[in-house]
C-alpha positions as CSV (number, residue, x, y, z in Angstrom):
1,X,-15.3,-16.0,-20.5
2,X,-17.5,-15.5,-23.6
3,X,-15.0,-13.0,-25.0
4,X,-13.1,-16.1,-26.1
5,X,-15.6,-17.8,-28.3
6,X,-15.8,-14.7,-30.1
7,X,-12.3,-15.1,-31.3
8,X,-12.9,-18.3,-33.1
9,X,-12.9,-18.7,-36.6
10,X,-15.5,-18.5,-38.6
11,X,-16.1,-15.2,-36.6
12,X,-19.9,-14.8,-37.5
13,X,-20.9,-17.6,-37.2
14,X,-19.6,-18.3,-33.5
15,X,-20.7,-14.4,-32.7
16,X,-24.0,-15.6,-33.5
17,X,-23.6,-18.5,-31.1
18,X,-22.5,-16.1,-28.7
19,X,-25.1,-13.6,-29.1
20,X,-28.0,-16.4,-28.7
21,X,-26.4,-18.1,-25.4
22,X,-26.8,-14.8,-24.0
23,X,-30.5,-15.6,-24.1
24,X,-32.1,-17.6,-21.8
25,X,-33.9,-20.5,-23.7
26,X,-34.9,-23.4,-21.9
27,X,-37.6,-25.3,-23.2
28,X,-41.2,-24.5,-22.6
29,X,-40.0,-20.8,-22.2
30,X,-38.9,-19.6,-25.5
31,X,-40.5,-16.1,-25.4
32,X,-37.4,-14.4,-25.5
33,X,-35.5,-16.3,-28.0
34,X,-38.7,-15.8,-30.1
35,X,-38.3,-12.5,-30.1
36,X,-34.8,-11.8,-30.3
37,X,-35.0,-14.1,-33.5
38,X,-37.8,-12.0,-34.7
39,X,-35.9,-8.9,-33.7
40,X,-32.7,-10.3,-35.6
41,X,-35.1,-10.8,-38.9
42,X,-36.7,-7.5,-39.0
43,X,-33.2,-5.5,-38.3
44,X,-31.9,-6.9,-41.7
45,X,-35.1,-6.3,-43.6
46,X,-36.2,-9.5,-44.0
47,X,-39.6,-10.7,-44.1
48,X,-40.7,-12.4,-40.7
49,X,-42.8,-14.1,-39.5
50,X,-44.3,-16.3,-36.1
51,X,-47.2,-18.8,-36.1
52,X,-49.4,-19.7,-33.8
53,X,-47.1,-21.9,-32.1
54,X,-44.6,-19.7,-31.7
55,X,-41.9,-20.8,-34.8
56,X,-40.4,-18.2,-36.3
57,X,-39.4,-17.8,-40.3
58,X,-37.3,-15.5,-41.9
59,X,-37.4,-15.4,-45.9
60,X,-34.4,-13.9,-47.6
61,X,-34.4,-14.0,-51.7
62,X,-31.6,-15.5,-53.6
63,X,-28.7,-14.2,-54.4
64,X,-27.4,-13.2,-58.0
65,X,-27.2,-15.8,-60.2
66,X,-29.0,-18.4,-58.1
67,X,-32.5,-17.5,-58.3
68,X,-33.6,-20.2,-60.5
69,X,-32.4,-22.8,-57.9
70,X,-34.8,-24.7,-55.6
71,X,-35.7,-22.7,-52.5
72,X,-34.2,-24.1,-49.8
73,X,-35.4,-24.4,-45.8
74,X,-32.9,-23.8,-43.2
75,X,-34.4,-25.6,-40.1
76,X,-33.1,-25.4,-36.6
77,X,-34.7,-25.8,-33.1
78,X,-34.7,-22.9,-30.8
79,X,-34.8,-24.2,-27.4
80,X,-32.1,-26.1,-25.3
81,X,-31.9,-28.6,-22.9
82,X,-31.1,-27.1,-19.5
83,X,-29.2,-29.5,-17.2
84,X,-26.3,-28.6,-14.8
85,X,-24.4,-30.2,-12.1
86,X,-25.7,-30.5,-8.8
87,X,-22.8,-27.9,-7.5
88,X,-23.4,-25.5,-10.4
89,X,-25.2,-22.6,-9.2
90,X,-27.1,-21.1,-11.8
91,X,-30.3,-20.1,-13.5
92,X,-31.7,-21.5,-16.6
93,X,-34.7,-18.9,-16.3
94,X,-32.1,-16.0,-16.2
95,X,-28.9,-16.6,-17.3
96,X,-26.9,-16.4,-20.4
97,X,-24.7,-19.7,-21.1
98,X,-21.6,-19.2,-19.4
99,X,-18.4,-20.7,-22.1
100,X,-14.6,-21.6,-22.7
101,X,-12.6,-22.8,-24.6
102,X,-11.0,-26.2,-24.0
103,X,-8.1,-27.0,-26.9
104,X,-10.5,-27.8,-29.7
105,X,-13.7,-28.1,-27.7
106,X,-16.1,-25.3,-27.0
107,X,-17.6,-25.9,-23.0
108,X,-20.3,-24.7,-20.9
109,X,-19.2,-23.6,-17.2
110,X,-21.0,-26.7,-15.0
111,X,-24.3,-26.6,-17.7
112,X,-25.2,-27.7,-21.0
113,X,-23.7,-25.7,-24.0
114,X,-26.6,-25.3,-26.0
115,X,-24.3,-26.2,-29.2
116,X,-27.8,-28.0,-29.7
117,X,-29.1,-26.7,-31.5
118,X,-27.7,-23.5,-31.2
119,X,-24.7,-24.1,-33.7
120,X,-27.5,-24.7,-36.1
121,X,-29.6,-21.7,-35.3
122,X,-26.1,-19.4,-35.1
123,X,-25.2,-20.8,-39.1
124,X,-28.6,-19.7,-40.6
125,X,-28.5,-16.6,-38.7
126,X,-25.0,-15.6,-40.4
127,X,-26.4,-16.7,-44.0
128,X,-29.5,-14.5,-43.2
129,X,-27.2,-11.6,-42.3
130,X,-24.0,-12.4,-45.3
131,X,-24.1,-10.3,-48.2
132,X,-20.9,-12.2,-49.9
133,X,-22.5,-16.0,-49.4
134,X,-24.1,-17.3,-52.7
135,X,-27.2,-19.2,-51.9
136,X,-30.7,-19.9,-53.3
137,X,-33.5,-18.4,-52.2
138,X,-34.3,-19.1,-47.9
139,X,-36.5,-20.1,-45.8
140,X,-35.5,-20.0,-42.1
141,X,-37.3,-21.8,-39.7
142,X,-36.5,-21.8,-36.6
143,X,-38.9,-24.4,-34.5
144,X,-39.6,-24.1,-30.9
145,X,-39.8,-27.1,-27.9
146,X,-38.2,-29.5,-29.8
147,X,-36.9,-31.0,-27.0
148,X,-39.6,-31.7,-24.5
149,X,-42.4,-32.7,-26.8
150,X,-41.5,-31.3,-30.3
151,X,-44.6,-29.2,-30.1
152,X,-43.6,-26.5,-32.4
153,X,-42.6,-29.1,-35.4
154,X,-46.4,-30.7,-35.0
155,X,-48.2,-27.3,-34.6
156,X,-46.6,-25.9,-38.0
157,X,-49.0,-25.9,-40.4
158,X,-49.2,-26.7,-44.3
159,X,-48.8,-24.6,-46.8
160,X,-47.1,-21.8,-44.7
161,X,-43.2,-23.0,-46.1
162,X,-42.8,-23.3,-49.9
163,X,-39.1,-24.7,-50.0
164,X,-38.6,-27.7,-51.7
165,X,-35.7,-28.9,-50.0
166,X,-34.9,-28.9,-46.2
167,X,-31.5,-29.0,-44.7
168,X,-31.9,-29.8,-40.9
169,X,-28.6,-29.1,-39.3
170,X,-29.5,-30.9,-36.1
171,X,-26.5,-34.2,-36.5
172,X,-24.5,-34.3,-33.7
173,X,-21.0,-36.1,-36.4
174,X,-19.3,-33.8,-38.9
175,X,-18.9,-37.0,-41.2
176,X,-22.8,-38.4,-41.2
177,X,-25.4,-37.2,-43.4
178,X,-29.2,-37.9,-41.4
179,X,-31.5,-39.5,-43.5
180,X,-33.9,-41.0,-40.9
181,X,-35.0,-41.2,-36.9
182,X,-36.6,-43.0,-34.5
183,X,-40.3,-41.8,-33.4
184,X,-40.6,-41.4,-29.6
185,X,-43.7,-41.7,-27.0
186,X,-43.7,-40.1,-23.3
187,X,-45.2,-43.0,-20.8
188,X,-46.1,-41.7,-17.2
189,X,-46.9,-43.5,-14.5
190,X,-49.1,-42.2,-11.3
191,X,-50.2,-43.0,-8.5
192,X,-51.2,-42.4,-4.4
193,X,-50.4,-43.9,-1.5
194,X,-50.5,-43.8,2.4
195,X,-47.8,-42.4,4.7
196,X,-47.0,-44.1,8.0
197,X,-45.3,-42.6,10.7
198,X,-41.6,-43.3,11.5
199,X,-42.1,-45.8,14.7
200,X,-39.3,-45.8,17.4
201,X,-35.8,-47.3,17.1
202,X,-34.9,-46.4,13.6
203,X,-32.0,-44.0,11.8
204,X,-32.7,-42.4,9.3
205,X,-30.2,-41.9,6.1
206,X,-29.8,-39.9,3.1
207,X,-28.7,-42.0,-0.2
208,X,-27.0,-39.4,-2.9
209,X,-25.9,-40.9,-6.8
210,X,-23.9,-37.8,-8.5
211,X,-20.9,-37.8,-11.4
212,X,-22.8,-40.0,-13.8
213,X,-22.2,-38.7,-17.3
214,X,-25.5,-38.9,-18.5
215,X,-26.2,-38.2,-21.7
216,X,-28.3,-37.8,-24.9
217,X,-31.5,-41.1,-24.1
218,X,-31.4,-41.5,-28.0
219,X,-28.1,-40.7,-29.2
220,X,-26.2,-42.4,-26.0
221,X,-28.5,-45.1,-25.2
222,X,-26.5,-48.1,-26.0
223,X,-23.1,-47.0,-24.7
224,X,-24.2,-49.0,-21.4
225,X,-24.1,-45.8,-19.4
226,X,-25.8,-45.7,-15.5
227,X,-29.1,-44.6,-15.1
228,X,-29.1,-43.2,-11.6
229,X,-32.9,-44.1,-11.0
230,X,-32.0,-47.6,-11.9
231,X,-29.1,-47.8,-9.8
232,X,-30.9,-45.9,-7.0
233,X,-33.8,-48.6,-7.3
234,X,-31.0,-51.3,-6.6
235,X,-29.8,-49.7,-3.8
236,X,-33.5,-49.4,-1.9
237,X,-34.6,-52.9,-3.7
238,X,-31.8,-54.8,-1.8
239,X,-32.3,-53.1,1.7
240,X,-35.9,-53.7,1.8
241,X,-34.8,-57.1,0.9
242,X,-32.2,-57.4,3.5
243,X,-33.0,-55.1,6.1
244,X,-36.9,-53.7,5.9
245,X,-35.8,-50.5,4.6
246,X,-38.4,-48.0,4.2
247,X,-38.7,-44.9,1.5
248,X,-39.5,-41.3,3.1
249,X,-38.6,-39.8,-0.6
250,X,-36.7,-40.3,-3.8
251,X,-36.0,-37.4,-6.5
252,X,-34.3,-39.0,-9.5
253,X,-33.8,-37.4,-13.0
254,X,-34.9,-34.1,-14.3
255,X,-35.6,-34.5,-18.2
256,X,-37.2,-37.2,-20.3
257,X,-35.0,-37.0,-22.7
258,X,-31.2,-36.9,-20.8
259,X,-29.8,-40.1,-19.2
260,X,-30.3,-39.6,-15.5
261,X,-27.4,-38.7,-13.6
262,X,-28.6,-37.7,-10.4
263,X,-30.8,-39.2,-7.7
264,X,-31.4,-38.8,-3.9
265,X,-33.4,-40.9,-1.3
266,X,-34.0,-40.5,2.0
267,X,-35.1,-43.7,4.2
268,X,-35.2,-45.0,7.5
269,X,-33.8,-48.3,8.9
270,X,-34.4,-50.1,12.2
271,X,-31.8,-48.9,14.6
272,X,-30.7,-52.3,15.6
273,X,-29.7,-53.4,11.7
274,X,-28.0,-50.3,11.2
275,X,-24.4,-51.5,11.5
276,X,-25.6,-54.4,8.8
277,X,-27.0,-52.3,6.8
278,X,-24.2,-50.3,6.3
279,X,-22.3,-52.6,5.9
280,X,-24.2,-54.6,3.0
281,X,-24.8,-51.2,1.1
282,X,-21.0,-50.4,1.2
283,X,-20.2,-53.6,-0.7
284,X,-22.7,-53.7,-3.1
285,X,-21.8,-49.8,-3.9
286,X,-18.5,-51.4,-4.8
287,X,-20.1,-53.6,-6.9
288,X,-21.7,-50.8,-8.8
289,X,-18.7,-49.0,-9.1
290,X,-16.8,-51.5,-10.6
291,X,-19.5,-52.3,-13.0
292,X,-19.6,-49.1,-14.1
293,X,-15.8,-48.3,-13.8
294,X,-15.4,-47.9,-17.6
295,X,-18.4,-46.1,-18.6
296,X,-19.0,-43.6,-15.9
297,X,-15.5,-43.4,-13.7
298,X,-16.5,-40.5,-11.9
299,X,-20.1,-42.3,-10.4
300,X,-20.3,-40.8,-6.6
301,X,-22.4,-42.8,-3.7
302,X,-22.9,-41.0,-0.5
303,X,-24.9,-42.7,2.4
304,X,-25.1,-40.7,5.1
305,X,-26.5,-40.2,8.3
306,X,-29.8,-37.9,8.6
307,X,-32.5,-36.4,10.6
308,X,-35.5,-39.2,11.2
309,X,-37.9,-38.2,8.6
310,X,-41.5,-38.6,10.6
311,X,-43.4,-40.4,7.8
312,X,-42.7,-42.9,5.5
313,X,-44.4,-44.8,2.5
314,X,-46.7,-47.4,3.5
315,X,-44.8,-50.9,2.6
316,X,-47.3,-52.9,0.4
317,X,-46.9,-49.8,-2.1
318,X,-43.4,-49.8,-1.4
319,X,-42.5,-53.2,-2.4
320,X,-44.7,-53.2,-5.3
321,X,-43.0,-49.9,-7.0
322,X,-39.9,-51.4,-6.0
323,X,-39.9,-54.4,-7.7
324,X,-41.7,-52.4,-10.6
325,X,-38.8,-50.1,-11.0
326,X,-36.5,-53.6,-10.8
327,X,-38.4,-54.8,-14.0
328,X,-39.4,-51.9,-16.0
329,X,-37.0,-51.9,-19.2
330,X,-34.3,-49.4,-19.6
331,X,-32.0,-48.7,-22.5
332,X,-31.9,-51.1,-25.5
333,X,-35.0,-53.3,-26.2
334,X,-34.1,-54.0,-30.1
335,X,-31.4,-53.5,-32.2
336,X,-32.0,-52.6,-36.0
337,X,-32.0,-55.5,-38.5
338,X,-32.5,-53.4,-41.1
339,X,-29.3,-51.1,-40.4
340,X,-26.2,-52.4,-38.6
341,X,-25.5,-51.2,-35.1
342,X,-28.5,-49.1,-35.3
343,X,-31.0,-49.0,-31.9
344,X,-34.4,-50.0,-33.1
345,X,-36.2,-50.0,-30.1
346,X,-35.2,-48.2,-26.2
347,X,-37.1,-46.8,-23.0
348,X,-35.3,-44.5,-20.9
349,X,-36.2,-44.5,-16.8
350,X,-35.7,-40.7,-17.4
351,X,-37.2,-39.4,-13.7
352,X,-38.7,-40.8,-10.6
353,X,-40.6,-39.0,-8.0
354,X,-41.8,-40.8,-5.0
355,X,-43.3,-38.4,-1.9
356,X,-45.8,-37.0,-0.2
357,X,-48.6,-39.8,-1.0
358,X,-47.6,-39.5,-4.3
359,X,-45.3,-41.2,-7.4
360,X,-44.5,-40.3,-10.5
361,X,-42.4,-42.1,-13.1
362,X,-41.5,-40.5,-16.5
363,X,-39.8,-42.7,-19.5
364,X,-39.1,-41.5,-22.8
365,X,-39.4,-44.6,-25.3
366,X,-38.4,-44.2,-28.5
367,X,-38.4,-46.4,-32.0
368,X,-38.2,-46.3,-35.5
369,X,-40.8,-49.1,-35.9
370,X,-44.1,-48.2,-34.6
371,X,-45.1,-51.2,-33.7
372,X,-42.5,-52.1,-31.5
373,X,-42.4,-48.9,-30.2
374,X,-46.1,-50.1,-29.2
375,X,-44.5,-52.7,-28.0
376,X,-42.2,-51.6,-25.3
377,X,-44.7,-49.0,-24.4
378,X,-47.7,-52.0,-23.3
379,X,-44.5,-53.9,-21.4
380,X,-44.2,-50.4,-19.7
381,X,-47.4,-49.9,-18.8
382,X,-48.3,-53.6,-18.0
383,X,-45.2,-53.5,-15.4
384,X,-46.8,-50.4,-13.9
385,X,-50.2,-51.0,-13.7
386,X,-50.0,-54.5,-12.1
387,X,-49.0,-52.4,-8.9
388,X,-52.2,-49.7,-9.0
389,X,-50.5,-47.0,-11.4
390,X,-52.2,-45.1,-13.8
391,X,-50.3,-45.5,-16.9
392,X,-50.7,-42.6,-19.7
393,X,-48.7,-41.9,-23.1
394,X,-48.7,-38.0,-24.7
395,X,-46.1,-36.4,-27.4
396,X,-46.0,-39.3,-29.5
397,X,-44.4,-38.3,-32.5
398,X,-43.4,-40.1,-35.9
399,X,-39.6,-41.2,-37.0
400,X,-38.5,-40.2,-40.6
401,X,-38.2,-43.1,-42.9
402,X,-34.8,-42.9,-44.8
403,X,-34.9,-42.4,-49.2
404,X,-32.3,-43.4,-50.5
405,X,-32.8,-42.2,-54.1
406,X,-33.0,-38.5,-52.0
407,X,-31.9,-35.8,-54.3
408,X,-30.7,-33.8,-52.3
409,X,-28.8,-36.6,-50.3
410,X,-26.8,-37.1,-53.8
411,X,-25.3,-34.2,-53.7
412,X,-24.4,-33.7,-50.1
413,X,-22.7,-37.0,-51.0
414,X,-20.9,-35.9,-53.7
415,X,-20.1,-32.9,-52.4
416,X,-18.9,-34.5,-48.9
417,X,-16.3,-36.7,-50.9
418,X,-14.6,-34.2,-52.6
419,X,-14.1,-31.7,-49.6
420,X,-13.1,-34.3,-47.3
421,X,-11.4,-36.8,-49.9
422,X,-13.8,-39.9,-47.8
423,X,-17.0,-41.0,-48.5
424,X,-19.6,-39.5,-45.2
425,X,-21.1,-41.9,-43.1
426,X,-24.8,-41.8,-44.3
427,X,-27.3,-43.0,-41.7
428,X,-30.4,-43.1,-39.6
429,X,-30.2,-41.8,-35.6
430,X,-31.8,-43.0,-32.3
431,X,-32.4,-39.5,-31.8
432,X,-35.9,-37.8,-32.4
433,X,-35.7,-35.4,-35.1
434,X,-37.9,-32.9,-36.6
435,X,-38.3,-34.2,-39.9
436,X,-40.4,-36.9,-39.6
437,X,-42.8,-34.6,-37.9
438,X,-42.4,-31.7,-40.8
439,X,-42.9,-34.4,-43.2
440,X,-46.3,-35.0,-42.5
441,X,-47.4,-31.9,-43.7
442,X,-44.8,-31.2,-46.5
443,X,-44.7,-35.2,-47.9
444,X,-42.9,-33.7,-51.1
445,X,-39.9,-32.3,-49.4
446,X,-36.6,-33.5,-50.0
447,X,-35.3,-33.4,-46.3
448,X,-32.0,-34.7,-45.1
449,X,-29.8,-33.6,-41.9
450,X,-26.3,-32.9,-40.8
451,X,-24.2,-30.4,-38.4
452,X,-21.1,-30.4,-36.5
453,X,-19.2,-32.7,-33.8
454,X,-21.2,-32.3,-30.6
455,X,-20.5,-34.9,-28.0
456,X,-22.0,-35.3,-24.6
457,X,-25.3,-33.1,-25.8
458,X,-28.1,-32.7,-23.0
459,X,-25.6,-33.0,-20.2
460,X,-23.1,-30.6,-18.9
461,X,-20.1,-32.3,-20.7
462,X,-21.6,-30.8,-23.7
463,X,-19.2,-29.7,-26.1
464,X,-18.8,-28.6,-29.5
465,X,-15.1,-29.2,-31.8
466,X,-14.2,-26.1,-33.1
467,X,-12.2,-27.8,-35.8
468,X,-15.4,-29.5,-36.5
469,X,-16.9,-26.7,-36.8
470,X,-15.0,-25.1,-39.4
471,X,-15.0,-28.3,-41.6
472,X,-19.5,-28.2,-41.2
473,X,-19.1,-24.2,-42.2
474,X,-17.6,-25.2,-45.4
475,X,-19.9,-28.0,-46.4
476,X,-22.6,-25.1,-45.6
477,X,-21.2,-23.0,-48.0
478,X,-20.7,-25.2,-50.9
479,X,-23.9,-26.9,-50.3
480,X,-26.0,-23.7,-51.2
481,X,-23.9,-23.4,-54.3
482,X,-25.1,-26.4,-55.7
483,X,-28.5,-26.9,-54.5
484,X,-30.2,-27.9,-57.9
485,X,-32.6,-25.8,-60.3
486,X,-36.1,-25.8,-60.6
């Protein structure tokens, strides 16, 4: 299956994506990609390095001719997000990517790609390893977690890069040039509660939501997509309503930072409102689907028949998360005024855990204004904690403000325009990148970012256009031949 992605032009450079999706590297568990990166380093001679963290950099000098050109960081993130269908069986833990080729797309087998940001990681790795590219001198760093916390951007320390410029080649659109992101914050709610015992004369019923699309919660946030946790609260909300249902379990989600597409409930109902019930939650699944006919076509709801679960949660707790979940804010809060059709402001409902005398939600919210990032986060945790939830916030990270007058950005520009006879699309993302973190320690570093045409990234319609592709690899090149002197 792989065999055919090594066919692809530019050969290294896709052999190099090859070669990494070979290695499991889900986030949180990058040892091994850590050391085949290391590995890869030291087998061409170069000088490498890891820091405490666990980011990894390569220095190779420049070639003939450019060596009084700025030094220049190559930055990519090594982990992936690690999402697959429901009927997918694999391992994230122990398997290599499984790929095809699909006309011009590049696809995973049931499972993310890993295209990011392992397109980005695969291009540095063939200029580390070309002897006929011309480039300035490099710096190739190659960060860790960035996409459950962004752990190993705010553990690298200062002073240990000495580039002046760094091209981040983590944009998912061949014709935009990244010059700015939004910040993000996780906010978790917790908290217990009592189990009752199933009492006679109820049926008990399993509630399944599969074949969303899901997607990126920065990048796809506005694109009205369903967010199976909200639709699942919808569901439960209007049969407790209606018909006293009552919640053994819900699992819904998987990754703060994907769209949910999957979630699953079991509940119980009073025998004798059965018939109703079914009937009311058939119609207003209709309702869903045609809402959502457009934007996720393929959106599956099973309600089924199951084995009486013996306990369920108490109901005063019940109705309060309930009608928590009903309010809580998901998807767009703000929209940029600064920057047209840019999202300001979002929270995404990313997972909900509810068994066991025990909940847990998990939202991602991100902005590129602080405060109201600060904003949506005390509407978040005011919703939660008026029904008894702990509220708590961790991996709050900065956005990158955009410049402008960016050197560097002037001659991606430039040199944009006359490969691709258009002007590029330059702009800020929803999306958390890297920059604004590395920023804080390197304030004097001329950062911008770009990449190639990745849609559907962190869910398993990821794919990357090989076309796309080749057009980025050429930028690449020509970029390092004009990156400015000293």
């Amino acid at each position: 299956m792989n065999s055919d992605i090594r066919g692809l032009e530019p050969k290294t450079l896709w052999n190099k994506f090859a070669d990494l999706n070979e290695v499991p590297r889900p986030s949180k568990k990058e040892e091994r990609v850590i050391a085949f990166i290391k590995d890869f380093g030291e087998s061409l001679g170069l000088q490498t390095q890891i820091d405490s963290v666990g980011n990894v950099l390569i220095k190779k000098p420049a070639t003939a001719g450019m060596e009084n050109r700025k030094t220049v960081v190559m930055q990519s993130h090594l982990d992936m997000v690690h999402q697959k269908n429901a009927d997918t069986d694999f391992d994230f833990d122990t398997q290599g990517i499984e790929m095809y080729v699909d006309g011009d797309w590049v696809r995973a087998n049931g499972t993310t790609l890993g295209a990011d940001n392992g397109l980005g990681v695969a291009t540095i790795m063939t200029v580390l390893e070309a002897n006929d590219i011309q480039h300035p001198a490099i710096e190739a760093l190659f960060t860790i977690d960035e996409e459950t916390g962004m752990t190993g951007a705010m553990g690298l320390k200062g002073g240990w890069l000495q580039g002046d410029i760094l091209l981040n080649l983590d944009t998912e659109e061949d014709d935009e040039i990244g010059v700015g992101c939004a910040g993000g914050i996780d906010v978790t709610a917790k908290r217990s509660y009592k189990e009752e015992p199933v009492s006679e004369g109820k049926t008990g019923y399993s509630i399944s939501i599969t074949g969303l699309n899901g997607g990126h919660s920065g990048m796809d946030i506005h694109k009205g997509l369903g967010n199976a946790n909200k639709i699942m609260n919808r569901l439960l909300f209007d049969g407790f309503e209606n018909f006293g249902l009552q919640v053994n379990e819900i699992k819904g989600g998987s990754l703060r930072n994907a769209i949910p597409r999957e979630s699953f409930a079991t509940i119980v109902i009073d025998t004798v409102q059965a018939e109703a019930f079914e009937f009311e939650i058939t119609t207003l699944i209709k309702s869903i689907k045609t809402e959502l006919s457009i934007a996720d076509p393929d959106l599956t709801i099973e309600v089924k028949k199951t084995e009486l679960p013996k306990r369920v949660m108490e109901l005063g707790v019940q109705e309060g998360v309930l009608k928590a979940l009903y309010a809580a804010h998901n998807g767009v809060y703000t929209m940029s005024p600064a920057i047209t059709d840019l999202v300001e402001t979002s929270n995404n409902i990313a997972k909900v855990t509810m068994g066991n005398g025990e909940i847990v939600i998990e939202c991602l919210t991100r902005s590129s204004v602080e405060s109201s990032k600060l904003d949506l986060v005390n509407k978040l945790r005011a919703t939660f904690e008026l029904i008894g939830c702990e509220v708590t916030t961790s991996g709050d990270y900065p956005g990158w403000a955009p410049n402008m007058d960016s050197p560097i950005l002037k001659v991606l520009d430039g040199l944009y325009q006359k490969l691709n006879g258009e002007k590029a699309h330059v702009a800020a993302c929803h999306a958390g990148l890297e920059c604004g973190i590395l920023g804080q320690n390197y304030p004097d570093m001329d950062m911008i970012s770009f990449g190639p045409t990745i849609l559907g990234a962190h869910s398993p319609d990821e794919r990357a256009s090989i076309s796309s592709t080749q057009k980025y690899w050429k930028f690449v090149l020509e970029i390092l031949k004009e990156i400015p002197k000293k």
